[in-house]
DSSP file (Angstrom, degrees, kcal/mol; ACC not computed):
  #  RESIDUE AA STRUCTURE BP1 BP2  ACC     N-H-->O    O-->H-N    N-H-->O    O-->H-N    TCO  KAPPA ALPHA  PHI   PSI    X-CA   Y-CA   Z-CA
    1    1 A X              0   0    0      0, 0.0     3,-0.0     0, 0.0     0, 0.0   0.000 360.0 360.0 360.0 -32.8    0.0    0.0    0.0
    2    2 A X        +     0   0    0      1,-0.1     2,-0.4     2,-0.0     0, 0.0   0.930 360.0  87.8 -66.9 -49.0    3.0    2.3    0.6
    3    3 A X        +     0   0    0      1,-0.1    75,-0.2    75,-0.1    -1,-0.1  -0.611  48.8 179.6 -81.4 118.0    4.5    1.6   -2.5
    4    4 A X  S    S-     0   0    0     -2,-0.4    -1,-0.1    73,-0.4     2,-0.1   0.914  73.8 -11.2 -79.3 -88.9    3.7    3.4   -5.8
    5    5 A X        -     0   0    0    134,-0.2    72,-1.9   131,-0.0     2,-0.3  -0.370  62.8-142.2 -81.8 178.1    6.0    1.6   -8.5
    6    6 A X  B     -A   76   0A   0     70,-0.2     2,-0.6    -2,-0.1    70,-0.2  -0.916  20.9-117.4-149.3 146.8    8.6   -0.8   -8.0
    7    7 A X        +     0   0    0     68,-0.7     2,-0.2    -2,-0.3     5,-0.2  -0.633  34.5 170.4-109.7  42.8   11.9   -0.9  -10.2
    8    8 A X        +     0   0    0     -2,-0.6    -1,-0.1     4,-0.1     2,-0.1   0.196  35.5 120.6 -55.7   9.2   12.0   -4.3  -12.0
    9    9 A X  S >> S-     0   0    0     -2,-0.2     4,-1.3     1,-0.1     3,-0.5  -0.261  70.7-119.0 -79.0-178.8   15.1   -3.6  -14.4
   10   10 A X  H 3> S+     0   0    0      2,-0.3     4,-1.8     1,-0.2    -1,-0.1   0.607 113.9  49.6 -68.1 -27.3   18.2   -5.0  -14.8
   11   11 A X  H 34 S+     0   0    0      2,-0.2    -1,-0.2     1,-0.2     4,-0.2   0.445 108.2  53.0-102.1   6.9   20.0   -2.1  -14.0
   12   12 A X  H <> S+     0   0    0     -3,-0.5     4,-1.1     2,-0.2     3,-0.3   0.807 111.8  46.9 -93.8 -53.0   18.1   -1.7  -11.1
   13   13 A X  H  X S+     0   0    0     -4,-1.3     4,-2.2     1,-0.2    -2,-0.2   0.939 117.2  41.0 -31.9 -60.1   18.8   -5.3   -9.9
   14   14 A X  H  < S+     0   0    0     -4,-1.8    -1,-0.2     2,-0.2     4,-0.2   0.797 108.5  53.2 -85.7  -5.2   22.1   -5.2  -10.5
   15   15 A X  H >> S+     0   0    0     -3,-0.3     3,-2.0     1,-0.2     4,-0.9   0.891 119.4  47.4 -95.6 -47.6   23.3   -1.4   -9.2
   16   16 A X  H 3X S+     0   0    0     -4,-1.1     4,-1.1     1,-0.3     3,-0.2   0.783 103.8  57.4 -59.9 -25.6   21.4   -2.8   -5.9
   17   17 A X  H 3< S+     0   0    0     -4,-2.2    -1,-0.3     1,-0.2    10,-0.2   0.336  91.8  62.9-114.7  33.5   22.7   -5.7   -5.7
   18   18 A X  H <4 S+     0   0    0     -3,-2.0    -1,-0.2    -4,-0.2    -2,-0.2   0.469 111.4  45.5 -84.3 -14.1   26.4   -4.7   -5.5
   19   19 A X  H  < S+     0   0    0     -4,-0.9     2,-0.4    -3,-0.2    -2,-0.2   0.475 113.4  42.8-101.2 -17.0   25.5   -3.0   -2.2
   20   20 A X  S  X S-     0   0    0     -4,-1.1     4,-1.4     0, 0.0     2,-0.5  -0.978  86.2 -81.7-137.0 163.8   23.5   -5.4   -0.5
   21   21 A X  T  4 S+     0   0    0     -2,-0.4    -3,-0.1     1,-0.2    -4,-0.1  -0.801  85.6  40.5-111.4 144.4   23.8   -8.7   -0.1
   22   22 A X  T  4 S+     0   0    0     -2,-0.5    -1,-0.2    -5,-0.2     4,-0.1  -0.623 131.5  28.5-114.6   1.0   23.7  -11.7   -0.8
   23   23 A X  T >> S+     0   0    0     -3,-0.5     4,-2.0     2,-0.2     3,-1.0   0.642 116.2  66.1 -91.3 -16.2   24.8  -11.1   -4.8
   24   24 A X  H 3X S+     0   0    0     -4,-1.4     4,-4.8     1,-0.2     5,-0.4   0.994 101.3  54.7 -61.2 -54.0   26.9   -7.7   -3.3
   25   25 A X  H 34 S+     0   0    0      2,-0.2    -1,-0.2     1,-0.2    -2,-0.2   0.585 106.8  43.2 -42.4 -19.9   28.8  -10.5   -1.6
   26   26 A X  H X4 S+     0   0    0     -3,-1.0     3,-1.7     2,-0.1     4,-0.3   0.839 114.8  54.3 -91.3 -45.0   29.7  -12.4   -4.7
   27   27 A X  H >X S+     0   0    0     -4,-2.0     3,-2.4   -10,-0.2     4,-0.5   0.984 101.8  49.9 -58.7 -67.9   30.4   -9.4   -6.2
   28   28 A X  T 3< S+     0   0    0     -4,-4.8    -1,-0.2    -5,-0.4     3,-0.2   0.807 101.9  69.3 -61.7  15.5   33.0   -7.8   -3.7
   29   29 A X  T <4 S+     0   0    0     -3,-1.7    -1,-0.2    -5,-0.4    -2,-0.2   0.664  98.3  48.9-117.5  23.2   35.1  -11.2   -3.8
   30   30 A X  T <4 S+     0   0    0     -3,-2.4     2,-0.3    -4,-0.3    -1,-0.1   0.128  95.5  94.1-110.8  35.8   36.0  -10.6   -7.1
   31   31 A X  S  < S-     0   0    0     -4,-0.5     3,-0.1    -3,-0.2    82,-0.0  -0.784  89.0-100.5 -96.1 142.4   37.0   -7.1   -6.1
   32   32 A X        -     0   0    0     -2,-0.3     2,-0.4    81,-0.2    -1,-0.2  -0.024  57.2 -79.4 -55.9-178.1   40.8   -6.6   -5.2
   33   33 A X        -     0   0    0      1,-0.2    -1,-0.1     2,-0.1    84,-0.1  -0.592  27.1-146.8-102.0 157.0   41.3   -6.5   -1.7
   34   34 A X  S    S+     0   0    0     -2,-0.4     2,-0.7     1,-0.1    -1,-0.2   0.997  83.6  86.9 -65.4 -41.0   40.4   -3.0   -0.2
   35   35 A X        -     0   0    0     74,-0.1    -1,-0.1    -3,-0.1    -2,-0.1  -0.366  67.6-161.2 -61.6 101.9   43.7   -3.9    2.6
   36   36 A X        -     0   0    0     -2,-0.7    73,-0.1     2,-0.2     3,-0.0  -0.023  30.4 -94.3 -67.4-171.3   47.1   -2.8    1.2
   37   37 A X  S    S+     0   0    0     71,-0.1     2,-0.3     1,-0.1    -1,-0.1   0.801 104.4  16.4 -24.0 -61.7   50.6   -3.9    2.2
   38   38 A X  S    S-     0   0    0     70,-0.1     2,-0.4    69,-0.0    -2,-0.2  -0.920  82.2-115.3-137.6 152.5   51.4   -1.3    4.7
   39   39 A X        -     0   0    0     -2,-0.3    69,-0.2     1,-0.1     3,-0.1  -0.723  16.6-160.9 -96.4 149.3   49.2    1.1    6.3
   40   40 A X  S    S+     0   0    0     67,-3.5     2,-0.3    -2,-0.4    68,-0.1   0.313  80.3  76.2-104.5  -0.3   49.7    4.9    5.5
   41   41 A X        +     0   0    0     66,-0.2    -1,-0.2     1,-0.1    67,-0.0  -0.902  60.2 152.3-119.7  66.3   48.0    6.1    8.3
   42   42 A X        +     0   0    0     -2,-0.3     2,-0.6    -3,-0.1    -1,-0.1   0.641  37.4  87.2 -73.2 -20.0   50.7    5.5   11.2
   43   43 A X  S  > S-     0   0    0      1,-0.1     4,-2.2    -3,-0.1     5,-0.3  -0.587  70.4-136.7 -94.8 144.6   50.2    7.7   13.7
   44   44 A X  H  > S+     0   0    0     -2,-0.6     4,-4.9     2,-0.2     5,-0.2   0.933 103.8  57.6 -32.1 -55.4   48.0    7.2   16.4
   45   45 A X  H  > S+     0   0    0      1,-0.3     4,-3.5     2,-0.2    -1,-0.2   0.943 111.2  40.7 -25.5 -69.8   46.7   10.9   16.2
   46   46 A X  H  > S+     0   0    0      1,-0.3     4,-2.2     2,-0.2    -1,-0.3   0.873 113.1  60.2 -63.7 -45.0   45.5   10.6   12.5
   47   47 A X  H  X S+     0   0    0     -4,-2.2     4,-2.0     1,-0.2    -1,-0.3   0.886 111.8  37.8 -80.7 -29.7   44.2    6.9   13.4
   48   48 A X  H  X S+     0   0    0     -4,-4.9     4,-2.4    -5,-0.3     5,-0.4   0.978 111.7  55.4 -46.4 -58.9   41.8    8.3   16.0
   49   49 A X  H  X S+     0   0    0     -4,-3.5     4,-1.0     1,-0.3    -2,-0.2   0.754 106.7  54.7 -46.0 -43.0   41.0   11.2   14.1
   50   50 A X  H  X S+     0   0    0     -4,-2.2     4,-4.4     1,-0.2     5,-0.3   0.920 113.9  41.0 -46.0 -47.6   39.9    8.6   11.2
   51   51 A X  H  X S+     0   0    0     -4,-2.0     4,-0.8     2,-0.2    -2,-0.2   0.911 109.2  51.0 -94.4 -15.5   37.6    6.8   13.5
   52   52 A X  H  < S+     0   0    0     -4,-2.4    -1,-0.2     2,-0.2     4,-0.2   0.737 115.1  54.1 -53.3 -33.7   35.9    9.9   15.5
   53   53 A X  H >X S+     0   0    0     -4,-1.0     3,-4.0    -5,-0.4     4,-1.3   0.892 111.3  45.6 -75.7 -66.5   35.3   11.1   11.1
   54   54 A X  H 3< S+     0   0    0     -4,-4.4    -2,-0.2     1,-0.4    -1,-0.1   0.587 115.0  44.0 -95.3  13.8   33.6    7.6   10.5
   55   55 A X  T 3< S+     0   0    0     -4,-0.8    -1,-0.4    -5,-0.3     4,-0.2   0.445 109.8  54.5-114.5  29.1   31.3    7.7   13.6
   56   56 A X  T <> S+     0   0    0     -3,-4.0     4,-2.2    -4,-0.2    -2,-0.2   0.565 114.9  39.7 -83.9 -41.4   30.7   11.1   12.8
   57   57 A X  T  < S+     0   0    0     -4,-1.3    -3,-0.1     1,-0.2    43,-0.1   0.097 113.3  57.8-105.8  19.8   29.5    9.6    9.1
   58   58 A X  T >> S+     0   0    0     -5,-0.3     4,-1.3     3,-0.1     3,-0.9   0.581 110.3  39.6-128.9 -53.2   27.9    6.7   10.8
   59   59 A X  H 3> S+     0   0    0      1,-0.3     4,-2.1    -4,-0.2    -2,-0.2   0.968 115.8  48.1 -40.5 -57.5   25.5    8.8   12.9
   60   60 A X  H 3X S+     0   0    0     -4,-2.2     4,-0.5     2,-0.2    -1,-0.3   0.276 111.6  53.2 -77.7  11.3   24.8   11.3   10.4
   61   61 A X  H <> S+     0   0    0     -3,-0.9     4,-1.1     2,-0.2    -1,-0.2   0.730 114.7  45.8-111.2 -39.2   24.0    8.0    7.8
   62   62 A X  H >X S+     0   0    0     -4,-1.3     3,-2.3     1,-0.3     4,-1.4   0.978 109.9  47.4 -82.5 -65.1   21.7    6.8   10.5
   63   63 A X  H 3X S+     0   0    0     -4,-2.1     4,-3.1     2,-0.3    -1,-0.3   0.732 111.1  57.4 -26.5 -50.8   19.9   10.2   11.1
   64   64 A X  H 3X S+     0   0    0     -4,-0.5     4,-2.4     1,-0.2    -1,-0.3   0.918 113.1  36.2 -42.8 -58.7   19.7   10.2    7.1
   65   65 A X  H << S+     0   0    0     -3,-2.3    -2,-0.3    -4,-1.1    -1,-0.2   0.695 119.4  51.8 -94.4 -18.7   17.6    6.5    6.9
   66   66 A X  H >< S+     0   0    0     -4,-1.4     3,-1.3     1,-0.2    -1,-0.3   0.915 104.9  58.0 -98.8 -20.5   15.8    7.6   10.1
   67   67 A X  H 3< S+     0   0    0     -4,-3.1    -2,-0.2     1,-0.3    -1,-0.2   0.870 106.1  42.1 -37.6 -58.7   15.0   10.8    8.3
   68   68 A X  T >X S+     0   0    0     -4,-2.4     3,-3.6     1,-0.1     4,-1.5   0.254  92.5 176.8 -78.9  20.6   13.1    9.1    5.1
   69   69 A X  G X4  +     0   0    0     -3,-1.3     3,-1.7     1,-0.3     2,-1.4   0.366  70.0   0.5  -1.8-132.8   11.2    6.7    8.0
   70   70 A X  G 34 S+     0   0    0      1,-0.3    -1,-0.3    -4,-0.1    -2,-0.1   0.364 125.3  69.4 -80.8  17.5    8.9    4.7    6.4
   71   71 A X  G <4 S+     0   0    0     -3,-3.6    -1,-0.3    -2,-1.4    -2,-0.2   0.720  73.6 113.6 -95.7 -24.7    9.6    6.1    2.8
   72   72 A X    <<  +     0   0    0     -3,-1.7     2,-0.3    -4,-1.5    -7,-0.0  -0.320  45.8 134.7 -34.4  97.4   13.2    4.1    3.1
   73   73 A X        -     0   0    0      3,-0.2     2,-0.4    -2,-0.1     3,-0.2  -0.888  55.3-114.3-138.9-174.0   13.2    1.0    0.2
   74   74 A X  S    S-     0   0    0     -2,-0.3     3,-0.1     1,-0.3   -67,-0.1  -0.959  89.6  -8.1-111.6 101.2   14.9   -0.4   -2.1
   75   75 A X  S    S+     0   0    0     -2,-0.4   -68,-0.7     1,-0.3    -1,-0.3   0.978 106.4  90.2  72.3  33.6   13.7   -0.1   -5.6
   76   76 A X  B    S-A    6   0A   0    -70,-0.2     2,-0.6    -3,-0.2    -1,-0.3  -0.926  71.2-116.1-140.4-171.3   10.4    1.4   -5.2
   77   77 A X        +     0   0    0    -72,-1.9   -73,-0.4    -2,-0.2     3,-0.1  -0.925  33.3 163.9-106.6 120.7    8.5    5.0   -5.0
   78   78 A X        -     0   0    0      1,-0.8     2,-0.2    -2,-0.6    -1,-0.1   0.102  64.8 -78.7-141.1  26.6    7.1    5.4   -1.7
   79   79 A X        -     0   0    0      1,-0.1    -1,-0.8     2,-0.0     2,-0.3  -0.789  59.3 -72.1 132.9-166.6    6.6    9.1   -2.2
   80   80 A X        -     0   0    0     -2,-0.2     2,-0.3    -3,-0.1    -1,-0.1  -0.757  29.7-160.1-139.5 106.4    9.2   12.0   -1.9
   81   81 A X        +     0   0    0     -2,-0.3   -13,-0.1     1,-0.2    -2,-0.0  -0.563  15.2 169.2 -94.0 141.9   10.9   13.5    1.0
   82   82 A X        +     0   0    0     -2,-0.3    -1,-0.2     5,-0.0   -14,-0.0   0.516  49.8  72.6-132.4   4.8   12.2   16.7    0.5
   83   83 A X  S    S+     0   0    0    -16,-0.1     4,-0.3     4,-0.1     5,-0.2   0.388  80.8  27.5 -54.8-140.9   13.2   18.0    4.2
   84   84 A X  S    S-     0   0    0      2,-0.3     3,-0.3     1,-0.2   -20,-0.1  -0.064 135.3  -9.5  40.7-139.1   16.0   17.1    6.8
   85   85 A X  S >  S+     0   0    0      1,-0.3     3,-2.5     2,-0.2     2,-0.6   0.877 138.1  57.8 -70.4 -67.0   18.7   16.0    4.7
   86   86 A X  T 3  S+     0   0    0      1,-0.3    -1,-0.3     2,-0.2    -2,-0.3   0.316  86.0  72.6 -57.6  10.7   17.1   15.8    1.8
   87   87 A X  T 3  S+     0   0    0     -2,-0.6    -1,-0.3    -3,-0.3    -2,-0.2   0.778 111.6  39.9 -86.4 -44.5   16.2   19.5    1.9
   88   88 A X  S <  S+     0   0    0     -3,-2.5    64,-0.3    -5,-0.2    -2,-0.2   0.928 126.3   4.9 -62.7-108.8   20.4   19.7    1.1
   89   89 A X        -     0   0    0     -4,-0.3    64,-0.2    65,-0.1    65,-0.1   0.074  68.6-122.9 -91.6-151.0   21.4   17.3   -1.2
   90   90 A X  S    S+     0   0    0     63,-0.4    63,-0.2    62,-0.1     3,-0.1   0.400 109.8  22.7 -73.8 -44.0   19.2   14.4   -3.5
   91   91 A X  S  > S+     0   0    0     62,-0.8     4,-0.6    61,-0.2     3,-0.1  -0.424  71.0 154.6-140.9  57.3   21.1   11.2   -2.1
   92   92 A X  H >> S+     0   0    0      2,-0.2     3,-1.5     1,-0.2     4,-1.4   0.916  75.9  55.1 -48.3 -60.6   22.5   12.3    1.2
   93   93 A X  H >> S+     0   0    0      1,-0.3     3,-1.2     2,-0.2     4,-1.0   0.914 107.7  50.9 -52.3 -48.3   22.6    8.6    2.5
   94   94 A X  H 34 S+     0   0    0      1,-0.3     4,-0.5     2,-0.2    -1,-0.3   0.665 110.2  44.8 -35.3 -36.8   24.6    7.6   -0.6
   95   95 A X  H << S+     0   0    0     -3,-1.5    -1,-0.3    -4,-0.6    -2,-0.2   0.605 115.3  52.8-109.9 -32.2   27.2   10.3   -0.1
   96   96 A X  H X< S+     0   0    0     -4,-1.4     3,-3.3    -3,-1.2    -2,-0.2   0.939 115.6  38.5 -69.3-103.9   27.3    9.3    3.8
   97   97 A X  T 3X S+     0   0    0     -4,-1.0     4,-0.9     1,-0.3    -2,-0.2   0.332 113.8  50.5 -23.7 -25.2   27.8    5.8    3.2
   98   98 A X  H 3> S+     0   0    0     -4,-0.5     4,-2.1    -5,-0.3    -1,-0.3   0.607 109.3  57.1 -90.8 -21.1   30.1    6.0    0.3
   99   99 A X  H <4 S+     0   0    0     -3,-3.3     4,-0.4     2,-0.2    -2,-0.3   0.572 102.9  53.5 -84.0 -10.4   32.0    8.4    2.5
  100  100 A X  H  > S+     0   0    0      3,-0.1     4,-2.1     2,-0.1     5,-0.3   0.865 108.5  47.6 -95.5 -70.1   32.4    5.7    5.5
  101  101 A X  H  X S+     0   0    0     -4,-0.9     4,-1.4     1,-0.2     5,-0.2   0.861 111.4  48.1 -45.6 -53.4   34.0    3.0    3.3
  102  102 A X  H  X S+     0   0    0     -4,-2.1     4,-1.8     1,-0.2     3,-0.3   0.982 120.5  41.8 -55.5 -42.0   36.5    5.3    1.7
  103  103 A X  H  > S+     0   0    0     -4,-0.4     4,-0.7     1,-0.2     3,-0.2   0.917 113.0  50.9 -48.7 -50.3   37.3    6.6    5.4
  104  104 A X  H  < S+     0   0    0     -4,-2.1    -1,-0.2     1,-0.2    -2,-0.2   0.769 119.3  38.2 -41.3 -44.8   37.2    3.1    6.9
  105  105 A X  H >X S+     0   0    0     -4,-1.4     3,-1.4    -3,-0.3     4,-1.1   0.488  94.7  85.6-112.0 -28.0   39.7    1.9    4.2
  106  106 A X  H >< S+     0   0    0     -4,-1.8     3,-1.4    -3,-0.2   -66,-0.4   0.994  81.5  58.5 -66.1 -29.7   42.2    5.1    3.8
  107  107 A X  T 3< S+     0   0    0     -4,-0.7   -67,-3.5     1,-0.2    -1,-0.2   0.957 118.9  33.3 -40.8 -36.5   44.6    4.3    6.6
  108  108 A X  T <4 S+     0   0    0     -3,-1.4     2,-6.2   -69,-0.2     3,-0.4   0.471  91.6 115.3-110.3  -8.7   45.4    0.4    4.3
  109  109 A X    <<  +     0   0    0     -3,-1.4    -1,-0.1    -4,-1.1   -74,-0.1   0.023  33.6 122.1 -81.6  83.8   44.8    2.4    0.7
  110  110 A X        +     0   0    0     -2,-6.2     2,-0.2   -72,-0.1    -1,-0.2   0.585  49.5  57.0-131.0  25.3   48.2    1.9   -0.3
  111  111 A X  S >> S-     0   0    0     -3,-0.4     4,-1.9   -74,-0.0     3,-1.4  -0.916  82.6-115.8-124.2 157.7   48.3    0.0   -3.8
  112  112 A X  T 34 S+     0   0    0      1,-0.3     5,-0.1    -2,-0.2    -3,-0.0   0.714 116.8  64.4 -83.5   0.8   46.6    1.1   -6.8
  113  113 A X  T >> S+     0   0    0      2,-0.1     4,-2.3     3,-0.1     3,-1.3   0.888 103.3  58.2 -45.0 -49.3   44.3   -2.1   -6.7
  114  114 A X  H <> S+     0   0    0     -3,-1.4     4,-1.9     1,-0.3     2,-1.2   0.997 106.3  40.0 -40.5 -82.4   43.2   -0.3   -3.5
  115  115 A X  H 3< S+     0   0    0     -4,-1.9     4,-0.3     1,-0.2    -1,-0.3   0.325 108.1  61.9 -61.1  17.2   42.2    2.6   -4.9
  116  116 A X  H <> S+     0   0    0     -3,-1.3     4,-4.1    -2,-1.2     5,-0.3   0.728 109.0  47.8-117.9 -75.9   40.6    0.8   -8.0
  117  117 A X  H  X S+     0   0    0     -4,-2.3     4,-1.4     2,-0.2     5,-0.2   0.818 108.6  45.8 -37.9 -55.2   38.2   -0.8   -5.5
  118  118 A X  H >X S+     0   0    0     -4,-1.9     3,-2.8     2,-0.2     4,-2.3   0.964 117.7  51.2 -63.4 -72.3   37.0    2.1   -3.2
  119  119 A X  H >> S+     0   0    0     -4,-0.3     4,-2.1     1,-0.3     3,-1.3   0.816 108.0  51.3 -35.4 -67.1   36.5    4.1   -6.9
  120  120 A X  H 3X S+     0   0    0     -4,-4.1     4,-3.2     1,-0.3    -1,-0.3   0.785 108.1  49.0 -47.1 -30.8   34.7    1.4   -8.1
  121  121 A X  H <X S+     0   0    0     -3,-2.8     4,-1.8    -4,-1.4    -1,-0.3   0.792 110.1  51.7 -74.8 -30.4   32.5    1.5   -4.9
  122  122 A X  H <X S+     0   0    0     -4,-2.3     4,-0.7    -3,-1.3    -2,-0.2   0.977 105.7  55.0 -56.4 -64.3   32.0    5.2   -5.4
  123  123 A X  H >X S+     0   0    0     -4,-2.1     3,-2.1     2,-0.2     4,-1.8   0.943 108.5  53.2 -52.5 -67.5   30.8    4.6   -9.3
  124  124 A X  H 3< S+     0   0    0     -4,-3.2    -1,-0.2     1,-0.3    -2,-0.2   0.797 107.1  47.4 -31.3 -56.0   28.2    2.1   -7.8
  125  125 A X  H 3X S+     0   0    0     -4,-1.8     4,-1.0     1,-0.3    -1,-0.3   0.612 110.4  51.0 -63.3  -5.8   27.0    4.6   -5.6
  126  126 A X  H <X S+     0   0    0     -3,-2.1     4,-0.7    -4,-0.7     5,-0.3   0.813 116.3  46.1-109.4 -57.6   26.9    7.2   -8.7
  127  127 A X  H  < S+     0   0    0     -4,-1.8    -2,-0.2     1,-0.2    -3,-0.2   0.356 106.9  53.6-104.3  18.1   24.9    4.5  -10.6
  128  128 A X  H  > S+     0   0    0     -5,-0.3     4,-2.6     2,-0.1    -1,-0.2   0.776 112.2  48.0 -82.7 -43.0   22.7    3.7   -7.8
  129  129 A X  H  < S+     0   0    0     -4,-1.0     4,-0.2     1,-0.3    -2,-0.2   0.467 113.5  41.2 -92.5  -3.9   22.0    7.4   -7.8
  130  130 A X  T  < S+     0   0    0     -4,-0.7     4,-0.4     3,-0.1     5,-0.3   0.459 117.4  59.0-103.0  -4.6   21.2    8.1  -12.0
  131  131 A X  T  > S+     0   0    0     -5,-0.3     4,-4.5     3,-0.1    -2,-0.2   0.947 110.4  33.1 -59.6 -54.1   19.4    4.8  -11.6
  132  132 A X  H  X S+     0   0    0     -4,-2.6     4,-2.0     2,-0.2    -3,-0.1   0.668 115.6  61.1 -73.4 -12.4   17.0    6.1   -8.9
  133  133 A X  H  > S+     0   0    0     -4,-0.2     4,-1.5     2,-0.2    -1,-0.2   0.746 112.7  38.0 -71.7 -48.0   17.0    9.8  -10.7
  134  134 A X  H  > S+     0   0    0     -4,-0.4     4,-0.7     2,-0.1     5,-0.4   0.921 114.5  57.6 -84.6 -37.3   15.5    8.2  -13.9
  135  135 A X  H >X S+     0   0    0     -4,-4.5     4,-4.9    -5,-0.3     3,-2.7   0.973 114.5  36.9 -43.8 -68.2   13.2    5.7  -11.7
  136  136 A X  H 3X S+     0   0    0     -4,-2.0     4,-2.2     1,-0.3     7,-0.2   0.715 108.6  59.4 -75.8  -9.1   11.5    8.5   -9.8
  137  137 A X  H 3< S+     0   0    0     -4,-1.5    -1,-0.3     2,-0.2    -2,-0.1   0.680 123.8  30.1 -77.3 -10.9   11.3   11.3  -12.9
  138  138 A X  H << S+     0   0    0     -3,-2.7    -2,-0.2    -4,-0.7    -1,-0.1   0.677 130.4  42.4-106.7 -32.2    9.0    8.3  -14.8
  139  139 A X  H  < S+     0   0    0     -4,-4.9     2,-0.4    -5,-0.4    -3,-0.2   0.842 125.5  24.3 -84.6 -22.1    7.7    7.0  -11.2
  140  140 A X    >X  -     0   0    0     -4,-2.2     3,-0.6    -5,-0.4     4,-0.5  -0.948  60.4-159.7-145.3 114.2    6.8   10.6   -9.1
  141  141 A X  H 3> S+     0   0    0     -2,-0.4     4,-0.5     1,-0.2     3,-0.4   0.835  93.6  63.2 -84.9  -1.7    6.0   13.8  -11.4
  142  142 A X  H 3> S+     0   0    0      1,-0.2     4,-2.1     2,-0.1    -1,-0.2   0.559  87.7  76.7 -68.6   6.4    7.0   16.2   -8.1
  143  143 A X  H <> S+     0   0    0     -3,-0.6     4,-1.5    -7,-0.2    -1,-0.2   0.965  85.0  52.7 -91.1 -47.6   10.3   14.6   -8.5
  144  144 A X  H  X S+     0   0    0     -4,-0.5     4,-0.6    -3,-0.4     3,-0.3   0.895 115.1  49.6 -50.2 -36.1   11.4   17.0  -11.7
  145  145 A X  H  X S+     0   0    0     -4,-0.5     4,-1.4     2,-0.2     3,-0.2   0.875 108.5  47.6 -80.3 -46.1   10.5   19.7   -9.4
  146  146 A X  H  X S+     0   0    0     -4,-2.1     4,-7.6     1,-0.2    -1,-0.2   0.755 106.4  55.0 -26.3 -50.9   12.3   18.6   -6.6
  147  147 A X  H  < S+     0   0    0     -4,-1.5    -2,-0.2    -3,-0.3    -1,-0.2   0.662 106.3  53.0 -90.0  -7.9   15.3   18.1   -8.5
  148  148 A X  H  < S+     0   0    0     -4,-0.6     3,-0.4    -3,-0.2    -1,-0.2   0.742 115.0  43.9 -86.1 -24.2   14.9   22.1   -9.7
  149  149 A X  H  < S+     0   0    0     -4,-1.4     2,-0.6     1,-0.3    -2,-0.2   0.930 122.6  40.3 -92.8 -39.4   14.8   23.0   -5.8
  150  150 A X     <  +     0   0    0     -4,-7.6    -1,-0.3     1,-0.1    -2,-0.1  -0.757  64.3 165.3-131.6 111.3   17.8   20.4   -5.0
  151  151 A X        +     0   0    0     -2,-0.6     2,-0.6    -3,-0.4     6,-0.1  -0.321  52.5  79.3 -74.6  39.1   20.1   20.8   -7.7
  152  152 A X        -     0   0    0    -64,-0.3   -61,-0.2     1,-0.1   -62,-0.1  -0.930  55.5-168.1-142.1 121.0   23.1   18.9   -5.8
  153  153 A X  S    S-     0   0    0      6,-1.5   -62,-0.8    -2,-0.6   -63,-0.4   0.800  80.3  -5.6 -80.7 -22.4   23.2   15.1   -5.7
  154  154 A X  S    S+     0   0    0      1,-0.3     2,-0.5   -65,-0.1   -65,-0.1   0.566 130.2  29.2-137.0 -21.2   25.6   14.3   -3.4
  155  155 A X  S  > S-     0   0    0    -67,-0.1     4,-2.5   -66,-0.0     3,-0.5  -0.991  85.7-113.0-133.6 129.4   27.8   17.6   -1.9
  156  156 A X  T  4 S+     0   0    0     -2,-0.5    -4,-0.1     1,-0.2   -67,-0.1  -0.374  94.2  12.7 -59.7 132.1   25.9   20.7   -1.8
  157  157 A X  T  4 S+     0   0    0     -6,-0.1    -1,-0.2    -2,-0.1    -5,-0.1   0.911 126.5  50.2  50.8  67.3   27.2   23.3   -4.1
  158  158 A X  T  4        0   0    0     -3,-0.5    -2,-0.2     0, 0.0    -1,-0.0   0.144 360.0 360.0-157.1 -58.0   29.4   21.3   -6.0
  159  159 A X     <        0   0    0     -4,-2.5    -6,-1.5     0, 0.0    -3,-0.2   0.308 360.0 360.0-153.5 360.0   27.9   18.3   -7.3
């Protein structure tokens, strides 16, 4: 009853299911591995500082999903919120979440497999977010309007 359409392509399957699992699992073990050789992030200081940033980005992720409350799926229209976060950017959780894995991961990103792997997880998130841009302009017509009031998809005034 909540949901208006639902998002039965292929590219809708598959951009979702690099991010959750159980086919995101299959996928990230033929992903290099995110852990280099040596870590690049030695000092204590900087390793704190890392993990005080990704439960900073781990609150605000959560604050994000508790924000859309019962509009939060996967692959459907359940309407369009356009306060809180989403007042800011289009895809604030995306941008959260894509921003905790690279954080989690910089201290060990120190081959260019590494950094192949986090980008690639960045492009997912980028083609989660023109998947779900082109779902909701055919699924929700307030959604063109939306997208005129926030023009930023993932960092306000940039991009």
């Amino acid at each position: 009853k909540y949901g208006r359409n639902l998002d039965f392509t292929v590219a809708g399957w598959l951009t979702n299911g690099f991010c959750y699992p159980l086919f995101g699992i299959i996928i990230w073990q033929m992903v290099p591995s995110l852990h280099g050789n040596t870590e690049i992030i030695t000092s204590d200081v900087w390793k704190y500082f890392m993990l005080s940033l990704e439960l900073l980005l781990n609150l605000l992720y959560t604050l994000s999903i508790i924000n859309l409350g019962l509009m939060f799926g996967v692959m459907s229209d359940k309407g369009l919120k356009t306060s809180g976060f989403f007042a800011v950017t289009r895809h604030p959780n995306y941008t959260l979440e894509s921003m905790m894995f690279v954080v989690i991961y910089s201290s060990s990103l120190s081959g260019i497999a590494q950094w192949i792997a986090v980008s690639m997880y960045l492009f997912i998130y980028w083609l989660r977010s023109e998947r779900e841009d082109n779902f909701m302009n055919h699924s929700n017509l307030g959604y063109v309007d939306y997208k005129k009031q926030t023009p930023y998809k993932f960092i306000p005034g940039l991009y």
